[in-house]
C-alpha positions in Angstrom: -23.8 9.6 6.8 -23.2 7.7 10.2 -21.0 4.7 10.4 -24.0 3.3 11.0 -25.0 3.7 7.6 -22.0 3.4 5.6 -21.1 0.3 3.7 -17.4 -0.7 3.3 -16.0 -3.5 0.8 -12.5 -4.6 1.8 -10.5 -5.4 -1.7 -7.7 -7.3 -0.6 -7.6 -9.3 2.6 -3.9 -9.1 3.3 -1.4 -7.2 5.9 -2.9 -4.1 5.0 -6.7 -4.1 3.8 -7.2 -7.5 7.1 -5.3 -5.2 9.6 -8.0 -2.1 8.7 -11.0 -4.2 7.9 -10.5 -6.1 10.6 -10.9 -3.0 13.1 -13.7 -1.7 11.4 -15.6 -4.9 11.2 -14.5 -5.5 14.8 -16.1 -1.8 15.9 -19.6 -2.8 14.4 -19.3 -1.3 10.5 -20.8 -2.9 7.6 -17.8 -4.4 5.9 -17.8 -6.9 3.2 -14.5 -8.7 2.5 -13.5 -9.6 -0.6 -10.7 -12.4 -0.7 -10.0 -16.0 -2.1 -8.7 -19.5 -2.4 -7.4 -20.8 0.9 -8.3 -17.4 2.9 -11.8 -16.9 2.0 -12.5 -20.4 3.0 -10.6 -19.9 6.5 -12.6 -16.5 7.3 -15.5 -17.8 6.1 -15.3 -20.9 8.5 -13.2 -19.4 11.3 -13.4 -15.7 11.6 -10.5 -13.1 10.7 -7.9 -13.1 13.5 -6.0 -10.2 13.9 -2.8 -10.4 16.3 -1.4 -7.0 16.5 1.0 -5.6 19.6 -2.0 -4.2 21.5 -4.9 -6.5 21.0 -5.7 -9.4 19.6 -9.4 -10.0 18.9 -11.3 -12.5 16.0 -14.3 -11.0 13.4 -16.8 -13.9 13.8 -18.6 -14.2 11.8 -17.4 -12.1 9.0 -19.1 -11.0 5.6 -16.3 -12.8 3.5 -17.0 -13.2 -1.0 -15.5 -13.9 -3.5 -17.5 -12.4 -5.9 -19.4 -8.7 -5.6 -22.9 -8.6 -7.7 -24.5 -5.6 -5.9 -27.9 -3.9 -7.1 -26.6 -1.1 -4.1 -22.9 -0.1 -4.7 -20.8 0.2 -1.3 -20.2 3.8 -0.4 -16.6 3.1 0.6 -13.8 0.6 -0.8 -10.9 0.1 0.7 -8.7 -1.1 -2.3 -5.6 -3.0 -0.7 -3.9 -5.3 -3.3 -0.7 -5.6 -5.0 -0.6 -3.4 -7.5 0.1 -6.0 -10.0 -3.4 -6.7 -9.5 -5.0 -3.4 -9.9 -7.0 -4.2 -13.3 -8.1 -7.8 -12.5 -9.3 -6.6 -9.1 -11.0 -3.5 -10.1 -12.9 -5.1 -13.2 -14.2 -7.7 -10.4 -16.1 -4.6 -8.6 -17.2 -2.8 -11.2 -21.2 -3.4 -10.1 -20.1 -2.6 -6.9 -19.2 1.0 -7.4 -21.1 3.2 -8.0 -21.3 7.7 -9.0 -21.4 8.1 -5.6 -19.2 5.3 -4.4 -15.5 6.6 -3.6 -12.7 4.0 -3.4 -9.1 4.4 -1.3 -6.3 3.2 -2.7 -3.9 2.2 0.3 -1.5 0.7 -1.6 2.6 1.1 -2.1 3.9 3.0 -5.7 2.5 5.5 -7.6 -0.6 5.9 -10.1 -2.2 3.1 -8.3 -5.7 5.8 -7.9 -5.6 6.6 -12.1 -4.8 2.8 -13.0 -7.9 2.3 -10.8 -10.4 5.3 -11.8 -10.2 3.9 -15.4 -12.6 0.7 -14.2 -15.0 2.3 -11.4 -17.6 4.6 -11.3 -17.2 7.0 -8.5 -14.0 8.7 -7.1 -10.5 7.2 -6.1 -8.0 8.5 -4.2 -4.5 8.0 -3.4 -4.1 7.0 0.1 -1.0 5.5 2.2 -0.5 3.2 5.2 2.5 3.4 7.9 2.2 0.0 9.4 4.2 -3.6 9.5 1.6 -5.9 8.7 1.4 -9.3 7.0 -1.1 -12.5 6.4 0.9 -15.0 8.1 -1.6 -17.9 7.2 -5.1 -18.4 5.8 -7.2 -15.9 7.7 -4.7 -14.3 10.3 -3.5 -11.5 10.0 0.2 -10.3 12.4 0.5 -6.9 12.8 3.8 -6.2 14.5 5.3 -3.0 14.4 5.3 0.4 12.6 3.0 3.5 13.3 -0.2 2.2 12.0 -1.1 5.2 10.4 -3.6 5.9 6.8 -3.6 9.2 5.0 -5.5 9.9 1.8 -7.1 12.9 -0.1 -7.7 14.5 -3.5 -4.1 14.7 -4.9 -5.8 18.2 -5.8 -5.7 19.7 -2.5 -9.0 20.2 -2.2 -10.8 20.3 0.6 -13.2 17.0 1.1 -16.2 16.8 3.7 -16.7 13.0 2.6 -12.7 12.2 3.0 -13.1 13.5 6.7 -16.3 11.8 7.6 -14.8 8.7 6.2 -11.6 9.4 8.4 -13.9 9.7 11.3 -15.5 6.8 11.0 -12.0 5.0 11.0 -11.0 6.7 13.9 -14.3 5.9 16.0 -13.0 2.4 14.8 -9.8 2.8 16.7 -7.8 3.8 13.3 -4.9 6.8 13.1 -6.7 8.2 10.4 -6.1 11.5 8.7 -8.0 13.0 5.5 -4.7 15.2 4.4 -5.2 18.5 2.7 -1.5 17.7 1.0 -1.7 13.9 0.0 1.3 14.2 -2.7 3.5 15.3 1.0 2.5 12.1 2.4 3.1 9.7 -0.4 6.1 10.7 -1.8 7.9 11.4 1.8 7.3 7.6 2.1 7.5 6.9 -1.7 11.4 8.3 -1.9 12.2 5.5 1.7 10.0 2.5 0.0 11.6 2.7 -3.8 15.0 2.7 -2.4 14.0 0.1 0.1 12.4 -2.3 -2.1 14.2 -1.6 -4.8 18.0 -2.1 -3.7 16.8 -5.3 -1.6 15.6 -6.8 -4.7 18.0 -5.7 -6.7 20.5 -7.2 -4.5 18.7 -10.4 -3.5 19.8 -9.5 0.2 18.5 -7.9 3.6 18.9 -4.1 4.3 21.5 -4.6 6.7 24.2 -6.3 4.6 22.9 -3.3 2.2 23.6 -0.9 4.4 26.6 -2.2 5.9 28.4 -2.7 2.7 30.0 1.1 1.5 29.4 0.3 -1.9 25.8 -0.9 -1.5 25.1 2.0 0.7 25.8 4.7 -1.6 24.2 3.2 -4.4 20.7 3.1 -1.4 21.5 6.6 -1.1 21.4 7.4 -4.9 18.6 6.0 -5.1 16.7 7.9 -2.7 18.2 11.0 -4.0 17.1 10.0 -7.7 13.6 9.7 -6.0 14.0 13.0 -4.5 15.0 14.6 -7.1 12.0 13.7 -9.4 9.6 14.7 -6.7 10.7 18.1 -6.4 10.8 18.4 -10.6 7.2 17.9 -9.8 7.3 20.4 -7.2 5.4 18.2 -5.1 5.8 19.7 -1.5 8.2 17.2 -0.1 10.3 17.6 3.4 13.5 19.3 3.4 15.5 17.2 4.6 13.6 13.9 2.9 16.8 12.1 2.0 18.3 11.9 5.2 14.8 10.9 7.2 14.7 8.1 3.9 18.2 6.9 5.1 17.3 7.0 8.9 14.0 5.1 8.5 16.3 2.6 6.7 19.4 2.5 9.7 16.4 1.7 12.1 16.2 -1.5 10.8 20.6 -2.1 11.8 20.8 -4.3 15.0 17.6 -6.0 15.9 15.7 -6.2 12.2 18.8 -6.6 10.1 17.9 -9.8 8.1 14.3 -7.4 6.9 13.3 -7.5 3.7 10.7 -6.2 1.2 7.6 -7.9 -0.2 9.2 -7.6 -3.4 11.9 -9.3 -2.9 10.0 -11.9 -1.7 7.7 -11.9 -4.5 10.5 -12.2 -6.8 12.4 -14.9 -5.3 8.9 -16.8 -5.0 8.3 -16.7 -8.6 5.8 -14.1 -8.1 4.7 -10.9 -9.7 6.3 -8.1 -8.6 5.1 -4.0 -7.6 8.5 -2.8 -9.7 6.1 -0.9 -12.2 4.5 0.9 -9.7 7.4 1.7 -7.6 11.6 1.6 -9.3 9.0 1.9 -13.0 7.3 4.9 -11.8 10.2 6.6 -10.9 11.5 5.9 -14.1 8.9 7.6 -16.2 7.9 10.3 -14.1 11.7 11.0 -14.4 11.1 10.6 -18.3 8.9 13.2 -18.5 10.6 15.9 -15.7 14.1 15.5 -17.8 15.6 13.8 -14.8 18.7 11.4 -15.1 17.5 8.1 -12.7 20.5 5.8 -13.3 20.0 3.4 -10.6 16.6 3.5 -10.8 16.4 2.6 -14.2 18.8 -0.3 -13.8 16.7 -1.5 -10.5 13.9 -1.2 -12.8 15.7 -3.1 -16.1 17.4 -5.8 -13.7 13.9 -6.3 -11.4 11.2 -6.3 -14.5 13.2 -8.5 -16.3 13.8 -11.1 -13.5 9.8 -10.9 -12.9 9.0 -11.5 -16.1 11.3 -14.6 -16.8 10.6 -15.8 -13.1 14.4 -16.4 -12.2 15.1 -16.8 -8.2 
């Protein structure tokens, strides 16, 4: 199937599933946004901007609903929300999925592909995103650093014809994409650096510099990524050798000019907003469950951060 041919519904019009859409929708795809409230209206009536540090173009006009009712299910989804969001958002698109529909998760945590597969016909996949993006108001989207890379596959490690063609359409669309034979590598190499991350900035209701400044605070980051570590290789997922010290050099990037960085959880939680703990600090915590693996910090991130959520304290 050409690009030509291939429909695409955008699930999530944020940093991540605007930043991707965008591009597509901006290279001549099909692509069908779905989004609401305030944004919807803005694309609708505007166009989606997208600002990023090499171009900065605007999709007008732009399929943008806020319902799907389709007698023809889309042949590719890009799911993109919060994973807090997974069930609501994937009982909204049931009719449009289909058997031969297959749907990308690019979302942060794990088991974000299985929560989905239980509501859609068709295939997910687990898929990743190495990029700095955000919606910095009602229909634009900022995209302003990081390597603005997706990877996704069959956490099988099966070869996928589909996967590749749907990686070369991206790419025709100007996208670093890359249908991995080894998607488990790829997710948990950034999995073990974005649990730690998000976890110890929200656990501390502070910045990863004063984290990693602070000797204490450091070496509990450190655990954390080691805990992480640890319960990927019980799983004997292939991870890199030497994936704690790359987790603690992605996170000393950010001493000097982006010291005062935080994570969208920690932004969630202090605005009274569900949080991703489950699928990130929470996953950890049950893989390790199951693998026999001792997470202390992780499972008091997890205790300190769900409850917090839950009660809506800032």
């Amino acid at each position: 199937m050409s690009n030509s041919e291939r429909r695409w519904l955008i699930v999530g019009v944020g940093g991540i599933g605007g930043y991707f859409g965008g591009l597509l929708a901006h290279a001549g795809h099909d692509v069908t946004f779905l989004a609401r409230g305030d944004n919807l209206k803005a694309i609708q009536a505007n166009g989606l901007r997208i600002d990023s540090v090499d171009q900065s173009f605007v999709v007008h006009p732009v399929r943008s609903v806020e319902s799907v009712v389709e007698d023809d299910p889309f042949d590719v989804i890009l799911f993109c929300t919060k994973s807090y969001d997974n069930e609501t958002a994937a009982q909204s698109i049931v009719s449009a999925a289909g058997d031969e529909t297959v749907t990308i998760s690019i979302q942060n945590g794990l088991g974000n592909d299985s929560q989905i597969q239980r509501f859609l016909p068709g295939v997910v996949y687990p898929g990743l995103a190495h990029i700095v993006s955000a919606r910095t108001s009602p229909g634009v989207i900022q995209q302003s650093g990081g390597a603005r890379t997706v990877f996704f596959g069959d956490p099988q490690g099966l070869a996928n014809e589909t996967l590749k063609s749907i990686a070369n359409d991206m790419q025709s669309a100007g996208i670093d994409a890359t249908a991995a034979d080894d998607i488990l590598h790829h997710l948990w190499n950034k999995f073990v650096f974005i649990v730690a991350f998000s976890g110890m900035t929200s656990y501390c209701r502070a910045p990863i510099g004063p984290i990693l400044r602070d000797p204490i605070a450091k070496a509990v980051f450190c655990r954390c990524v080691a805990e992480a570590a640890a319960v990927a290789k019980a799983l004997k997922v292939n991870v890199d050798r030497e994936i704690e010290t790359a987790a603690l050099r992605r996170a000393e990037a950010y001493l000097g000019k982006q010291e005062g960085a935080t994570s969208s959880m920690l932004r969630d939680l202090l605005a009274g907003r569900p949080t991703e703990i489950e699928s990130l600090n929470g996953a950890i915590v049950k893989e390790a469950a199951a693998q026999n693996v001792d997470v202390p910090v992780n499972s008091a991130i997890y205790a300190a951060v769900r409850l917090a959520s839950a009660n809506r304290m800032s």
